[in-house]
VONUKE-242766 format. One record per residue: chain; x, y, z of N, C-alpha, C in turn; residue number from 1. Coordinates in Angstrom, 2 decimals. Layout:
BEGIN
[A [X Y Z] [X Y Z] [X Y Z] NUM]
...
//
This chain:
BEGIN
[A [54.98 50.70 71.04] [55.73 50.12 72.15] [56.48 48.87 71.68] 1]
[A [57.52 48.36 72.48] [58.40 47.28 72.02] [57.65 46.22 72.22] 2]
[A [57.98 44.73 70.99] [57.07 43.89 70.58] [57.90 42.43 71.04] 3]
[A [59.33 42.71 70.58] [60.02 41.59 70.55] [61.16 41.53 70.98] 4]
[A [62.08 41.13 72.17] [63.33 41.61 72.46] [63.72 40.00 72.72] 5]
[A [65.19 40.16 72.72] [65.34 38.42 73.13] [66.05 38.31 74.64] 6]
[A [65.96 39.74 74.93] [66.74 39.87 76.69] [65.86 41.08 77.42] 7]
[A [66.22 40.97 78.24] [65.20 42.20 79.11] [65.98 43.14 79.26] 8]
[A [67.70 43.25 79.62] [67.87 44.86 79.24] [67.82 45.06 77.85] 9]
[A [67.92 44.53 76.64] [67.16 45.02 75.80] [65.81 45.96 75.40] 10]
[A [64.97 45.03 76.16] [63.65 45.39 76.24] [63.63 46.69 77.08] 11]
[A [63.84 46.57 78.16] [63.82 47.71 78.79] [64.74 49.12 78.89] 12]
[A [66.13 49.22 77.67] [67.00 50.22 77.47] [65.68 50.74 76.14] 13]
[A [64.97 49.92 75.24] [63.67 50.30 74.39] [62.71 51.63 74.85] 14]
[A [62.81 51.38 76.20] [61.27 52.31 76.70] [61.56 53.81 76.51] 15]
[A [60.80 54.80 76.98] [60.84 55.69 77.46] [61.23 56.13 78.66] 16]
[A [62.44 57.10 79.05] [62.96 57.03 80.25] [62.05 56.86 81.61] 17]
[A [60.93 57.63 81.15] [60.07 57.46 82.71] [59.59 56.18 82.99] 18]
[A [58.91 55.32 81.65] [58.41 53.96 82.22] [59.82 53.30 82.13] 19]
[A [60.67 53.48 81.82] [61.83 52.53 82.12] [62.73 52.57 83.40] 20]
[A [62.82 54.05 84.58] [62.62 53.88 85.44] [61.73 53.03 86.31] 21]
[A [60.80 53.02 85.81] [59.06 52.63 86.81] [59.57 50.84 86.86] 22]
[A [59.49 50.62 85.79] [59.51 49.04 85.44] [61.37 48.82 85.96] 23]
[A [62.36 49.56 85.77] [63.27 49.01 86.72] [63.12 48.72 88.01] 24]
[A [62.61 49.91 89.05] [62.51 49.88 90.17] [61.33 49.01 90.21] 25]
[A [60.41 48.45 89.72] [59.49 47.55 90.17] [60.19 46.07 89.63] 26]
[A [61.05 46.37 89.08] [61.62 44.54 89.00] [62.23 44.15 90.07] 27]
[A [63.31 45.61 90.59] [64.18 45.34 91.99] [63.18 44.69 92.94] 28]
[A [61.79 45.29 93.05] [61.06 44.39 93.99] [60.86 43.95 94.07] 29]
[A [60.46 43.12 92.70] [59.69 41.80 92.17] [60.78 40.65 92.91] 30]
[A [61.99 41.39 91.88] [62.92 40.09 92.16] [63.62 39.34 94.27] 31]
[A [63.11 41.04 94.41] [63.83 40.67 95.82] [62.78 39.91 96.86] 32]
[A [61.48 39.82 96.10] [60.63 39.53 97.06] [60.22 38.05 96.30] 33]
[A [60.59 37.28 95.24] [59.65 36.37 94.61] [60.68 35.18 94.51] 34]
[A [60.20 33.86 94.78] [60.69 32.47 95.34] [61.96 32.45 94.22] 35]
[A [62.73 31.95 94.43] [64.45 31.72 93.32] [63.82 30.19 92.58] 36]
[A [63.06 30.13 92.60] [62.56 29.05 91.80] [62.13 29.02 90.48] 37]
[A [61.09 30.62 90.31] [60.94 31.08 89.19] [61.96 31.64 88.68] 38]
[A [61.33 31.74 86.84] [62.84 31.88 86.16] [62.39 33.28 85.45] 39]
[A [63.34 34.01 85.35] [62.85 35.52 84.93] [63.27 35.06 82.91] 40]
[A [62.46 35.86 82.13] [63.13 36.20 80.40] [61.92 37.10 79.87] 41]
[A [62.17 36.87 78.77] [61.33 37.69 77.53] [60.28 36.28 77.34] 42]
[A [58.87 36.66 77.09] [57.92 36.23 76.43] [56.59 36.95 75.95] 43]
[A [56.02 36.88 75.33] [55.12 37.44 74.81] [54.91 39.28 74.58] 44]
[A [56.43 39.53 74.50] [56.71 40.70 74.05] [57.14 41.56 75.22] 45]
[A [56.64 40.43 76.71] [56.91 41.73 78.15] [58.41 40.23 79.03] 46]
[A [58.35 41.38 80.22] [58.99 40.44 81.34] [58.63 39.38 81.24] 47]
[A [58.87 37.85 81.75] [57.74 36.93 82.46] [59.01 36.16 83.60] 48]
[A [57.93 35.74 84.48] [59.13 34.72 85.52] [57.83 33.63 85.70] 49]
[A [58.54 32.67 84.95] [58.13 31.53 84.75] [58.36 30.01 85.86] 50]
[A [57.48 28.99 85.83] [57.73 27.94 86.44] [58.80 27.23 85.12] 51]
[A [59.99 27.05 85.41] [60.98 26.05 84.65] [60.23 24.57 84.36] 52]
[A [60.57 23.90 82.71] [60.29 22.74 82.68] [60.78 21.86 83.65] 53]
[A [62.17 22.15 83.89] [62.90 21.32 85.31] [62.07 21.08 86.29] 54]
[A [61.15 22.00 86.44] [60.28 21.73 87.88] [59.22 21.56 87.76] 55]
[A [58.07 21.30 86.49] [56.91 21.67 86.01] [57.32 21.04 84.67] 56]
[A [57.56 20.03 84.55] [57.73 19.13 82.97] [56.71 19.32 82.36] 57]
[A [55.22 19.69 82.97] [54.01 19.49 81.41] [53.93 20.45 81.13] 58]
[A [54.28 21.38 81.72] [54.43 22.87 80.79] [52.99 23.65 81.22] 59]
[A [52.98 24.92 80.00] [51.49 25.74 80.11] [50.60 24.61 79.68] 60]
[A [49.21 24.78 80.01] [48.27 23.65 79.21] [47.89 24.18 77.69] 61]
[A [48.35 25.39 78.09] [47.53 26.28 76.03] [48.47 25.68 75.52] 62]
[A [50.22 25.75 75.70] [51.01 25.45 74.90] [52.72 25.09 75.84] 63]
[A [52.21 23.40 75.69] [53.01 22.76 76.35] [54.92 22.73 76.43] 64]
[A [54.71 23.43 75.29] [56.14 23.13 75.22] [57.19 24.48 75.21] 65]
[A [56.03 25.56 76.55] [56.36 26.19 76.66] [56.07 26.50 78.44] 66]
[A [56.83 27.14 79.29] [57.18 26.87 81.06] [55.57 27.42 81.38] 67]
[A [55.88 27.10 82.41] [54.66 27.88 83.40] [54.23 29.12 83.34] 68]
[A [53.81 30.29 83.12] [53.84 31.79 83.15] [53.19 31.63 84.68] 69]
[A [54.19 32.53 85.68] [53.53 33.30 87.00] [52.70 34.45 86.49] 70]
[A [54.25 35.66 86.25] [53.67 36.98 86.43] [54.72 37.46 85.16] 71]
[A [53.65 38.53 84.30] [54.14 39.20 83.72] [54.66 40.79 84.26] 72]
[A [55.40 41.61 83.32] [55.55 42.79 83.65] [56.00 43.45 82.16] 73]
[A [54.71 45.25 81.88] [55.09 45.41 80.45] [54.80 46.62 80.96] 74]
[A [55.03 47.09 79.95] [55.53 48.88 79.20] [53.81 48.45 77.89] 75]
[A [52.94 49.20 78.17] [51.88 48.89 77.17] [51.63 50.92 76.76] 76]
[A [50.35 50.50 75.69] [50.64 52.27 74.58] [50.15 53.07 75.59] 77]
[A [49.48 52.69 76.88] [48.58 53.80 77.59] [48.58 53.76 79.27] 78]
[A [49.99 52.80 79.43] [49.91 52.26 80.86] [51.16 51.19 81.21] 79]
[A [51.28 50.96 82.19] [52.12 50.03 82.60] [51.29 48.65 83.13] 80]
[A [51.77 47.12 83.07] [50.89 46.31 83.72] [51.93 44.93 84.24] 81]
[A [50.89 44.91 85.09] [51.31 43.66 85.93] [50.08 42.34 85.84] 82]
[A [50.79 41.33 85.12] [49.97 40.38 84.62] [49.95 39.33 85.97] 83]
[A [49.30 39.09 86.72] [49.23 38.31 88.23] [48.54 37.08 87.83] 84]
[A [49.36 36.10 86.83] [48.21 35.05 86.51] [48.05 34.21 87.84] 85]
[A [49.37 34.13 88.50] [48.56 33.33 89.97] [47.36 33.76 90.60] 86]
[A [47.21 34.96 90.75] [45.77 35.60 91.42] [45.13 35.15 90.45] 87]
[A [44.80 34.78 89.01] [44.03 34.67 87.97] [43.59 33.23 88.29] 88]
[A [44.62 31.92 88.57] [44.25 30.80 89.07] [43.72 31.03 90.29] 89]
[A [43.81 31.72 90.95] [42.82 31.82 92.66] [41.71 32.13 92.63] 90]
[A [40.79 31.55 91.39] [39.57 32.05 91.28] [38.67 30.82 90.99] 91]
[A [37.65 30.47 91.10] [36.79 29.13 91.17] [35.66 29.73 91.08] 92]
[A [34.97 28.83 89.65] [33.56 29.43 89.42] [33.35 31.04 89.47] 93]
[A [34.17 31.78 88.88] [34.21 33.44 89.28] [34.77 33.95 90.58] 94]
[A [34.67 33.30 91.98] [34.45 33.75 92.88] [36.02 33.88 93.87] 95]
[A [36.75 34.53 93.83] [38.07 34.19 94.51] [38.16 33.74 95.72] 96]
[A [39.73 33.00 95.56] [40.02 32.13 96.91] [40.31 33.05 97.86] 97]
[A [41.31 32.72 98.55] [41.50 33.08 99.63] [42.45 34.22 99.58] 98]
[A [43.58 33.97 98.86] [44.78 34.69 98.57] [44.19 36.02 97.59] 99]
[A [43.18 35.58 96.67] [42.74 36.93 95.82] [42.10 37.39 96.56] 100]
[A [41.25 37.30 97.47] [40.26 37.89 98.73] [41.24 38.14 99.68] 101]
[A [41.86 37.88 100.20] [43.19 38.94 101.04] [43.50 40.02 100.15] 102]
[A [44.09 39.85 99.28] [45.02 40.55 98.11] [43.98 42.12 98.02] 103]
[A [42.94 41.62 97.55] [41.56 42.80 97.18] [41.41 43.75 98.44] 104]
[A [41.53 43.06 99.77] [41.02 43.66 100.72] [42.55 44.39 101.20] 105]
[A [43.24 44.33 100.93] [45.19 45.12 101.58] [44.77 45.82 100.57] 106]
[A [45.00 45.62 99.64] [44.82 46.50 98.66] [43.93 48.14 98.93] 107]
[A [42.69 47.89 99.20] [41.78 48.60 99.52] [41.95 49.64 100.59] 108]
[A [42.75 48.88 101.60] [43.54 49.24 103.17] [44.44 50.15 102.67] 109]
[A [45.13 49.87 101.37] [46.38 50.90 101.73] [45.97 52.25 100.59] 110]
[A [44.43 52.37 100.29] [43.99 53.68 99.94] [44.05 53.63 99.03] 111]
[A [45.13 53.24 98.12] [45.47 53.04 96.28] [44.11 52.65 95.79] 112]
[A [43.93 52.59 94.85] [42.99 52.55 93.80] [43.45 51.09 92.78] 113]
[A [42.62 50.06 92.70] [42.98 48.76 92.48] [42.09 49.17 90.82] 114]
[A [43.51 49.14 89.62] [42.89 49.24 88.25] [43.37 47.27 87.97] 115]
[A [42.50 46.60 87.95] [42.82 44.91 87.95] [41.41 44.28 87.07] 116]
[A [41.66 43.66 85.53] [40.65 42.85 85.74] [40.82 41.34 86.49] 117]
[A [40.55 40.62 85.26] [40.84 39.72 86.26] [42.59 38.78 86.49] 118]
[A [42.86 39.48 85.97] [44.36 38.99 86.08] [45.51 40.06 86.14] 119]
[A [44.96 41.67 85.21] [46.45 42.57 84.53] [45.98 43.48 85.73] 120]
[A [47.09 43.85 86.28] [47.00 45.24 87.05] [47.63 46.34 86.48] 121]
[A [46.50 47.40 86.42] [47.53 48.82 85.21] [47.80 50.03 85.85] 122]
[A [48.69 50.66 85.86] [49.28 51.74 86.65] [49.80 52.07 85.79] 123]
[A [50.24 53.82 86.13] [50.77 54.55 85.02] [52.33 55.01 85.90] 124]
[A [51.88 55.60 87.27] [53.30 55.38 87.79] [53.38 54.31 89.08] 125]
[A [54.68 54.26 89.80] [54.70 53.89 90.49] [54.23 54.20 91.94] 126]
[A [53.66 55.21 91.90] [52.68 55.61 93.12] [51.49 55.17 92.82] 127]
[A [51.09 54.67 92.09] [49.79 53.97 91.88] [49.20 52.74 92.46] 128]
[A [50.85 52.26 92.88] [50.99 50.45 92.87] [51.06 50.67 95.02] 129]
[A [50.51 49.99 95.56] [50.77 49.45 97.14] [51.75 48.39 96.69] 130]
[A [53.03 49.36 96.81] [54.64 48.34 97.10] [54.59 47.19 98.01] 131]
[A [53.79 47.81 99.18] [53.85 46.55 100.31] [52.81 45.64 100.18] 132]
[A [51.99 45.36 99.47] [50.97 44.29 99.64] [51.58 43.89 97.91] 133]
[A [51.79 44.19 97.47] [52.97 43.38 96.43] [53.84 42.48 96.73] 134]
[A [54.47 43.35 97.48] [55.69 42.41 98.15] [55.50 41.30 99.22] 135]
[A [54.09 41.52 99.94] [52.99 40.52 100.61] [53.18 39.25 99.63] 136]
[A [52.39 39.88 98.97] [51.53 38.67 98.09] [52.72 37.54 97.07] 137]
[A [54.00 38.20 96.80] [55.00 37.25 96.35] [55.02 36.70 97.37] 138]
[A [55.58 37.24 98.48] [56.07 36.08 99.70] [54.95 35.16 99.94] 139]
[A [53.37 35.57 99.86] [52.66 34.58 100.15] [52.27 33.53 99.08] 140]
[A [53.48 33.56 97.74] [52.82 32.58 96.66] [53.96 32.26 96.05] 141]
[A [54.94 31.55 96.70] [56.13 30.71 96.66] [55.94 29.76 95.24] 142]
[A [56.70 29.21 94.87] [56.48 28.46 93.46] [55.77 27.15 94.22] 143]
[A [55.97 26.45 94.90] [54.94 25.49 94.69] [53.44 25.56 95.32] 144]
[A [52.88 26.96 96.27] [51.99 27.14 96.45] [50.88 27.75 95.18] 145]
[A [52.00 28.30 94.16] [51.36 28.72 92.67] [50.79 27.77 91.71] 146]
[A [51.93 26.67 91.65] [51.61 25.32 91.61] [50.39 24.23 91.28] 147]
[A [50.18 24.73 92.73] [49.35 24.21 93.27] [48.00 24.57 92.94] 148]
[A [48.07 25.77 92.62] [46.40 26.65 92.45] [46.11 27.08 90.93] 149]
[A [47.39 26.52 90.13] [47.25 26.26 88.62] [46.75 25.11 88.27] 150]
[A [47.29 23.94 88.83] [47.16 22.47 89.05] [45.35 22.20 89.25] 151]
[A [44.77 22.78 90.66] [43.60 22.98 90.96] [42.60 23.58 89.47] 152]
[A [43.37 25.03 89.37] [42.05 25.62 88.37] [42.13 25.02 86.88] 153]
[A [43.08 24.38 86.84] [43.24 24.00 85.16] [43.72 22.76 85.02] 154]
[A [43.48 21.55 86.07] [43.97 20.29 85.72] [43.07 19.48 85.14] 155]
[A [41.43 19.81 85.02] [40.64 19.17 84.34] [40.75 19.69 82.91] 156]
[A [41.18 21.67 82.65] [41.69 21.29 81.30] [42.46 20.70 81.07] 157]
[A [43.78 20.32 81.67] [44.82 19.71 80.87] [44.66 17.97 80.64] 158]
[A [44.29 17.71 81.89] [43.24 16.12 81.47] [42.83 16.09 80.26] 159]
[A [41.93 16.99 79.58] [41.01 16.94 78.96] [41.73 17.11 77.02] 160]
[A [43.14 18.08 77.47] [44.09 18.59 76.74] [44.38 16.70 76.29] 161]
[A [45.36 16.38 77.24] [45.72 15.08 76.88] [45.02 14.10 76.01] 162]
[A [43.64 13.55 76.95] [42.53 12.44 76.63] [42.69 13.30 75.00] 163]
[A [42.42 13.96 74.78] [42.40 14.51 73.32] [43.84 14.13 72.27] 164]
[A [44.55 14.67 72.59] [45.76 14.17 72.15] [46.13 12.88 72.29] 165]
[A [45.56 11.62 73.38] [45.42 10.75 72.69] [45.03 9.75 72.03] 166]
[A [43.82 10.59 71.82] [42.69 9.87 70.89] [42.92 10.26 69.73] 167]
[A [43.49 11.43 69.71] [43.84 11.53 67.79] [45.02 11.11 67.62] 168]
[A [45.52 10.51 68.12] [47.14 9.91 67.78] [46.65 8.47 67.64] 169]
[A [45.64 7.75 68.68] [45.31 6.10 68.40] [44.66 6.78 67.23] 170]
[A [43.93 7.90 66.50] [42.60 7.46 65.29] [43.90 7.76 63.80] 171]
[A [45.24 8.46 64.31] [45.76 8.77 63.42] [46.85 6.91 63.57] 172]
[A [46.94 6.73 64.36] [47.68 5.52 64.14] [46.65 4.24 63.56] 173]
[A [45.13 4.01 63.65] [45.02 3.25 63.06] [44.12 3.59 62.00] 174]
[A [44.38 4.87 61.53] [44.42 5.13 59.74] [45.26 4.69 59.31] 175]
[A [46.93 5.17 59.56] [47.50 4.42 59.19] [47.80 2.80 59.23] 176]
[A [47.29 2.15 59.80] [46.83 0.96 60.14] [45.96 0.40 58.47] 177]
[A [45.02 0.89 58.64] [44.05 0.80 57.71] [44.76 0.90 56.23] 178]
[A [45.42 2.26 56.33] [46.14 2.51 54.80] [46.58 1.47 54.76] 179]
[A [47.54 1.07 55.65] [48.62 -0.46 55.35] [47.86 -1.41 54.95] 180]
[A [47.05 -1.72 55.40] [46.37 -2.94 54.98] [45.82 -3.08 53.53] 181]
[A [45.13 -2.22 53.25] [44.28 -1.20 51.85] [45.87 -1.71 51.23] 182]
[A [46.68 -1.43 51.39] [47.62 -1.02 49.96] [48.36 -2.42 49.96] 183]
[A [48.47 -3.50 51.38] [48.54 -4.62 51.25] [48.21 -5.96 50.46] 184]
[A [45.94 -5.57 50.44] [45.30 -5.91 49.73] [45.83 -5.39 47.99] 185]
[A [46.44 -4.87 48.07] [45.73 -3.98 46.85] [47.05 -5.15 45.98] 186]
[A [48.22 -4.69 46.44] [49.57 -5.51 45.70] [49.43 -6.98 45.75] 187]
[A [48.82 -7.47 46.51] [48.01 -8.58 46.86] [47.27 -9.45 45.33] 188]
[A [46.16 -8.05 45.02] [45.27 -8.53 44.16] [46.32 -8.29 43.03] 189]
[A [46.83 -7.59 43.20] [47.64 -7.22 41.58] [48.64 -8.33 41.33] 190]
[A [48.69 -9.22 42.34] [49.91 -10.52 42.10] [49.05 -11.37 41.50] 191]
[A [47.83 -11.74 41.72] [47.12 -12.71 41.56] [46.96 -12.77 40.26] 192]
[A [46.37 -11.74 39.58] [46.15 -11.97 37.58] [47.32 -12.41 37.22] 193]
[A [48.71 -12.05 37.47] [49.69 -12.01 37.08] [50.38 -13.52 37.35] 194]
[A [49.85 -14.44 38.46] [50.20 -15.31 38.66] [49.66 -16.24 37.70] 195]
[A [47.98 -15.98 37.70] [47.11 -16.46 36.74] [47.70 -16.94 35.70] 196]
[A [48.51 -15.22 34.84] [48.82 -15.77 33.39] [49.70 -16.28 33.46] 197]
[A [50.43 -16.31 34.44] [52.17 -17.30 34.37] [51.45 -18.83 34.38] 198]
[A [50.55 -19.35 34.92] [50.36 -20.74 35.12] [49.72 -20.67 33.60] 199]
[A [48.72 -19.81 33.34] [48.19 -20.56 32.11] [48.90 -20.97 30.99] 200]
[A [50.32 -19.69 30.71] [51.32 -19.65 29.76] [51.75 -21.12 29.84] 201]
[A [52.37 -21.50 31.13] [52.80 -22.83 31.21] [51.98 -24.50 31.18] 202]
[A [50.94 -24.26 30.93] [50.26 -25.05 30.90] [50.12 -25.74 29.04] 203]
[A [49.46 -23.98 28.80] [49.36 -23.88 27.31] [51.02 -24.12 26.57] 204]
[A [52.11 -23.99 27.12] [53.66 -24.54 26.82] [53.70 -25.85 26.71] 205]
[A [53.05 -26.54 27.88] [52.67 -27.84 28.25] [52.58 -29.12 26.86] 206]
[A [50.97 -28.08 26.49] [50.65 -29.05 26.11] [50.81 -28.92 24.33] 207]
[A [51.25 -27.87 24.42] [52.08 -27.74 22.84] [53.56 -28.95 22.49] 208]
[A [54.08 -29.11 23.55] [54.80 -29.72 23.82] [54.86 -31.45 23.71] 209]
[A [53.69 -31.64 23.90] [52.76 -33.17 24.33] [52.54 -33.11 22.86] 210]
[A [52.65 -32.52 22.21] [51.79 -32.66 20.42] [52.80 -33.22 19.79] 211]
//
């Protein structure tokens, strides 16, 4: 299956005609139903529609200097999937909030068969997927209500991300601290013999001189 594309009709003229139907018509929905805030591209080899640095400056906490990930969407060797990391943040101590406990229970209602661990949902076609509690669940998780429940499940990692980063930046700034000084001392001592023999030379000039 395709690994690396740098555009999504790229990626998706790649597939196989049937999952490249499936995954068209499930973007039309994605897109028509999900806040204009998120930003659609290529990452990690699938779809992603991301929180923009513009709106979300600290970025992912794994790797900052890269946007928010919402939701993925891929073409995989044995299935199709829908990566729902917001439902993945709606979870505390194992146990889901509110929005993943709605989500589970529509789900269930509309007869489909929920293949989800805790974040990828896998379907092979598009009759697999409840279109309408999809299209629910974007409208009910607008970009800053997503936000919000990333912020919640992962702001003590990213605290924790930081306090780290900058404690090794003060222990790396006063090594270098230390080096400076060390090599301060050091040209320091190496002036001193050298001063030594200049006075003695002149002394011993001195008193050759006096004779």
């Amino acid at each position: 299956m395709p690994t690396q594309f740098s555009t999504v009709d790229d990626y998706l003229a790649s597939l196989p005609a049937d999952r490249r139907e499936a995954l068209v018509a499930l973007r039309k929905l994605l897109r028509r139903h999900l806040d204009r805030k998120y930003v659609e591209g290529m990452s990690y080899g699938m779809i992603w529609w991301c929180v923009p640095h513009s709106l979300y400056p600290a970025g992912y906490h794994c790797k900052p200097e890269q946007p928010l990930p919402f939701l993925g969407l891929a073409s995989q060797k044995g299935h199709m999937s829908l990566h729902l990391f917001g439902l993945y943040c709606d979870q505390l101590d194992g146990k889901p909030g509110a929005l993943l406990g709605w989500f589970e229970q529509a789900w269930k209602k509309s007869g489909k068969q929920l293949d989800m661990g805790k974040a990828c949902l896998r379907f092979k076609t598009l009759d697999d997927l409840a279109l309408d509690v999809l299209a629910e669940l974007f409208r009910r998780m607008p970009c800053d209500v997503f936000v919000a429940l990333y912020d919640r499940a992962f702001g003590a990692a990213r605290s924790a991300a930081a306090a780290s980063t900058k404690q090794a930046s003060t222990k790396q700034a006063s090594t270098k601290k230390a080096s400076a000084s060390r090599a301060s001392a050091s040209r320091a001592s190496a002036t001193k013999p050298a001063a030594k023999t200049t006075a003695a030379k002149s002394t011993a000039k001195g008193r050759r001189s006096g004779k």
